[in-house]
N, C-alpha and C positions, 0 to 999 in steps of 0.2 A: 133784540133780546135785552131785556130789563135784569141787571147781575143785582143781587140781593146779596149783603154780607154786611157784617159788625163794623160800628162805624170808628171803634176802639182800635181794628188795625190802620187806620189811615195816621197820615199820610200814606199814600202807596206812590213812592219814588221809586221807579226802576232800581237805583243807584242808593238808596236807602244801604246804610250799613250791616243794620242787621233784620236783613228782611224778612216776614211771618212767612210760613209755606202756602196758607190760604191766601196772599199777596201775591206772593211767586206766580200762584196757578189763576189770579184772577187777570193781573197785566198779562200772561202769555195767553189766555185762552181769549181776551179783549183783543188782543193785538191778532191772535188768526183769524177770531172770527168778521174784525174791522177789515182786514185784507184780503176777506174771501165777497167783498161787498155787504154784508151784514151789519145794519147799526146796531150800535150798543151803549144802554144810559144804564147807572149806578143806581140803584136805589140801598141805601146804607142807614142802621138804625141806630139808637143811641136807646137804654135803659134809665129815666130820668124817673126818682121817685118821689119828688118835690111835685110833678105835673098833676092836672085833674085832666088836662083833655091830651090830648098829642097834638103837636105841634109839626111844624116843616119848615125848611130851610132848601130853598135850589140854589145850585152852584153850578160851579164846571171843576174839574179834576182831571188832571190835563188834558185829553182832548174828548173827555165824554161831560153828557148833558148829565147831571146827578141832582138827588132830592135825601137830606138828610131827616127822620124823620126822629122825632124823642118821644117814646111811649114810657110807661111801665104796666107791666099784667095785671094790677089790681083793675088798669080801665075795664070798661064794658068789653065784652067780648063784641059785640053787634057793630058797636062805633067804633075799633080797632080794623076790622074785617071791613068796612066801609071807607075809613081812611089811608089805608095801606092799598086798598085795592084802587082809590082815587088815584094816589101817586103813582103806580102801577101805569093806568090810562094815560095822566098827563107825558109821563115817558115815554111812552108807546105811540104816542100822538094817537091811538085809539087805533092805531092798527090792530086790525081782525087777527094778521099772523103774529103776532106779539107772543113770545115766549119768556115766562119767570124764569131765572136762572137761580136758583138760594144755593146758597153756600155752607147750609146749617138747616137742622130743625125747626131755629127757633123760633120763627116767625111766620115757617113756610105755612102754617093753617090757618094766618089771619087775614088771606087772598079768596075773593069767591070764588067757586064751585067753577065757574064757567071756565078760570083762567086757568091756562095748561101750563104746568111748570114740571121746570127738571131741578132733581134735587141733586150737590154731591158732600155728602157727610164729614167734612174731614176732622171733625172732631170721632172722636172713638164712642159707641154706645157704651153709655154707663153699666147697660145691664149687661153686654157683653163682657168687657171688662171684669165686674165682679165674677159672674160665672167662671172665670177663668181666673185669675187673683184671686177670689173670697170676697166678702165685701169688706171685712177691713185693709186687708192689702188692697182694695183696689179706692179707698178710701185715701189709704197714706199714697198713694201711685199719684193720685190729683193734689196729694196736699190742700184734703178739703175738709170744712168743720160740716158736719153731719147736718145742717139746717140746709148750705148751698148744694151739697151731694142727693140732698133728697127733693130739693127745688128742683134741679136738675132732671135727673131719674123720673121725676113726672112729669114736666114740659114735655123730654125726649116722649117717653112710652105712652102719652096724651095727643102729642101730635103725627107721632105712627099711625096710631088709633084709626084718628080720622082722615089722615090720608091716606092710609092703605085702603081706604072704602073708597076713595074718588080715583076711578078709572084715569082719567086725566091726567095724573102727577106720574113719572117715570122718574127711577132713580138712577144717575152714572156717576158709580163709584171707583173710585180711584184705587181702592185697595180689595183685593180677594176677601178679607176680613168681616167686610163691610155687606160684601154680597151674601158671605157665609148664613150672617144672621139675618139677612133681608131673607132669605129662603125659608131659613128658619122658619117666619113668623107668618111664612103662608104666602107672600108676595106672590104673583104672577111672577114667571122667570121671563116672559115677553116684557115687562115692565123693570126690568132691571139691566141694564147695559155697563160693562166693564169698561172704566175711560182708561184711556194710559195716563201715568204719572204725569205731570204737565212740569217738565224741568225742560228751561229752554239751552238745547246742547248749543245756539250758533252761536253764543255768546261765550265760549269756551275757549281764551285765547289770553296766552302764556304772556303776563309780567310781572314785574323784579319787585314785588311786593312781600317777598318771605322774611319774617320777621327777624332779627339778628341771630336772635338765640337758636335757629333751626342753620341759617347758613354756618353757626360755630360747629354742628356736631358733623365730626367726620365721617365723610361719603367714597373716601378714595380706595378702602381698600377690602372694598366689598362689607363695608359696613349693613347694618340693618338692622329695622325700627319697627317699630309697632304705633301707630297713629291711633287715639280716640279724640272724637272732638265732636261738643254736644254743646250748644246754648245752656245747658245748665244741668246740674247734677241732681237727678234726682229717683224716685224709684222705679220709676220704666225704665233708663238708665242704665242702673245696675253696673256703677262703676268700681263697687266692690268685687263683683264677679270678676270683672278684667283684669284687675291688680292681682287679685288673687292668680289670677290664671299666668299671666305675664310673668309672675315672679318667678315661679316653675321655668322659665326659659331662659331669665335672664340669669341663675343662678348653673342651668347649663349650658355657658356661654354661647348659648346656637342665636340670642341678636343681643347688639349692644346697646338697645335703648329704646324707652318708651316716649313719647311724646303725647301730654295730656292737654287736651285745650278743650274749656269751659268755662263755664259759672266766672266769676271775677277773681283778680287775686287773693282778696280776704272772703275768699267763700269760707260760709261756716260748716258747710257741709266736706268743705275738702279740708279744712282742717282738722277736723273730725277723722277722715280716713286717715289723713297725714303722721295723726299722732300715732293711728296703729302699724307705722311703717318701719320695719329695720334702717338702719340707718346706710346698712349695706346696698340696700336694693334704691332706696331712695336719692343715692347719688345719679341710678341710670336713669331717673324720671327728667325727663325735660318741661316744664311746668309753665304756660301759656293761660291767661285770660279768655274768655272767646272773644272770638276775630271776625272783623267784617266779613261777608258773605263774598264778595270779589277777591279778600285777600285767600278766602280757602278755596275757592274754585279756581280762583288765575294763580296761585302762585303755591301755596301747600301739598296739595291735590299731584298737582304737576310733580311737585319736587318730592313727596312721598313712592311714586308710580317707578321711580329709577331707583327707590331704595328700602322698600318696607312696604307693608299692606295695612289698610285700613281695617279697624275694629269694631265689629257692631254689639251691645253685650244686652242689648233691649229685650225687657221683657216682654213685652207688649208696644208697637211700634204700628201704625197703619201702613204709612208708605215712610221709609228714611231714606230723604232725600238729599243727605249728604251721601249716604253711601251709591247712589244713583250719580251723584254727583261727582265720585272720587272716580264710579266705572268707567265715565266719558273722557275724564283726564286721565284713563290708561292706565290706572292704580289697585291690584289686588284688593278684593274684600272678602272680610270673613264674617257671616251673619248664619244666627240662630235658627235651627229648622224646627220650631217647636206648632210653627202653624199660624202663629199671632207675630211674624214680622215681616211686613211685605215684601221685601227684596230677595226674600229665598227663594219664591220660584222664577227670580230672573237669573240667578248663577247655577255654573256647576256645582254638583252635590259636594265636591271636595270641596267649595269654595264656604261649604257650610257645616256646622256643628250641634251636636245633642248639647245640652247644657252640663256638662260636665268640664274638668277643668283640663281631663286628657283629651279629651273632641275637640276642646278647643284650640288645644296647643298642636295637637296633631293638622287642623286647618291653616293655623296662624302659619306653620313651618312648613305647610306644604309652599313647594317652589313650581309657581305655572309660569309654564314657559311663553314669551312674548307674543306665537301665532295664540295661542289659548288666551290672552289676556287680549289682545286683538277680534278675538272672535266673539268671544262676551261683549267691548265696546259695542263692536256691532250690531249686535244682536240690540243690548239697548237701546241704542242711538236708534235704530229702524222702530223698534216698538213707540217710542217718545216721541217719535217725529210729529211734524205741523200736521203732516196731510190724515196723519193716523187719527191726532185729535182730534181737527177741524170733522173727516167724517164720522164718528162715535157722536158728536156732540149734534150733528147735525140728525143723525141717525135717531139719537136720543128725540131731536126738539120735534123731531116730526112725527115719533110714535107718540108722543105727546098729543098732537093736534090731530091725528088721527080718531084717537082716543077720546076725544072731546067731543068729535062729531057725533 
């Protein structure tokens, strides 16, 4: 299997600090499908608008054969679909069962007709987005100037196009979101497979990594917290909603404190919130940078589950795979049920809320008791499991090559 994806997330080090979620899902699904005896080479592209022809580059990336490849879309269409489909081969060593694996849109339609590939989207469709946002809110949601949002918007709805007409291509999506609009637009529903979230639970294993300022606040006397923590603040987000909502609690003392972890200390967007903060409520914020990805799943995570539930306040989320990531370390969450955030149809319905600031306070303060927070793990853990992806993905590659015949 030849995994296609942006060559802007690499390095992909396991151990990477702050590692992208399409990284996350590319070493774990490399790594089951390398163990199930399946080879697997990289092919990773670069956007180079200096170039007239495309170029290539072969490496090794730790232990896969990879070919880094620098285009940009002004080339020929003909000589792009000819080049890409080259590298393609030379990974394949011209194996007949050779399956594309993309990671994205964006390039998935400059492979021939012949080659059978599986696509899984984890970026969000633009057009779904707007539809649901507007397309200004779903403009400010990317933090995007109107030339790249509509570059975008056509690539994506350009390269549907032509792969929803080649039998061959199967999609396995990772998010219910994803399939939604796949339906939408008429897809075959033989041609769309539901993968599970690809978060690797075995690597979930408790150390003393928790940051000073979180071991300072008191756990002894049945304290409790409310945890948000995002790579960055912005309008999917919606960390205005949670403030808002939180205050409401922490003003009737039912927890004593918020714990906020994001964006960097001089974020401009959280000084921004900051300034609209009472000065009352603002003492119970406990105020953190974002944190390596091992410090919040070995040691946060862990240390939030004995004392407070995690928050999800996203407006638009495919999979959030921190809060996936808080279920397995044993920690309460509470996520939006509006249809557009994937983790809601993996909890109890109390463990979810309408967007309002009483649904949500009424979740946050619900107390599940430890068989019920136990039985959710499970239920994740079983869904995410190896064997669950390995067959989805295998499922996928061979409707694939079916389809081809």
């Amino acid at each position: 299997m030849v995994i296609v994806f942006n060559n802007k997330f690499v390095p992909i080090e396991r151990n990477s600090a702050f590692i992208y979620g399409v990284v996350q899902h590319v070493l774990h699904i490399s790594e089951i499908l390398s163990g199930a005896g399946i080879e697997v080479s990289f092919l990773l592209y670069n956007r180079d608008q200096t170039l007239l022809q495309p170029k290539c580059k072969r490496c090794r990336i730790m232990d896969y054969d990879a070919s880094i490849v620098s285009f940009n879309f002004d080339m020929r269409r003909d000589d792009l679909i000819k080049f890409f489909s080259g590298e393609f081969r030379l990974l394949s060593s011209n194996d007949c069962r050779a399956i594309l694996y993309c990671q994205s849109l964006a390039v998935a339609d400059y492979f021939e007709p012949s080659i059978p590939i599986v696509i899984t989207n984890h970026s969000p469709f633009v057009s779904s987005v707007f539809a649901f946002l507007g397309e200004e809110n779903g403009r400010m949601a990317f933090d995007w100037d109107h030339p790249k949002a509509d570059f975008l918007l056509c690539r994506q709805s350009g390269a549907l196009e032509k792969l929803t007409n080649r039998c061959n291509v199967v999609f396995a999506e990772i998010s219910k979101i994803q399939i939604d609009h796949l339906n939408l637009l008429g897809i075959n529903r033989s041609r769309i497979f539901n993968l599970p979230p690809v978060v690797n639970n075995e690597s979930f294993i408790k150390h003393d990594l928790l940051p000073d300022e979180l071991k300072q606040l008191a756990t002894n006397n049945g304290e409790r917290y409310v945890l948000f923590a995002v790579s960055r603040f912005d309008y999917f987000k919606d960390v205005d909603f949670f403030l808002e909502g939180v205050h409401g609690i922490i003003a009737s003392g039912m927890i004593s404190g918020v714990v906020l972890i994001g964006g960097e200390i001089e974020d401009p967007v959280f000084r921004e919130i900051d300034s609209k903060l009472d000065c009352g409520f603002r003492q119970h914020i406990t105020r953190l940078p974002r944190l390596p990805h091992n410090v919040l799943i070995q040691s946060v995570f862990p240390w939030i589950a004995s004392c407070g539930v995690v928050a999800c306040t996203s407006r638009y989320d495919l999979v959030p795979y921190t809060m996936l990531e808080a279920i397995i370390a044993g920690a309460k969450i509470v996520v939006p049920k509006n249809g557009y955030v994937g983790a809601a149809n993996l909890i109890p319905d109390n463990w979810t809320y309408r967007r309002t600031h009483e649904d949500f306070q009424q979740a946050v303060l619900y107390e599940a008791s430890l068989e019920e927070i136990n039985r959710v793990k499970a239920c994740v853990a079983n869904k995410i499991c190896s064997q669950n992806i390995l067959n989805k993905i295998i499922s996928a590659a061979n409707s694939s090559m079916r389809l081809a015949r």
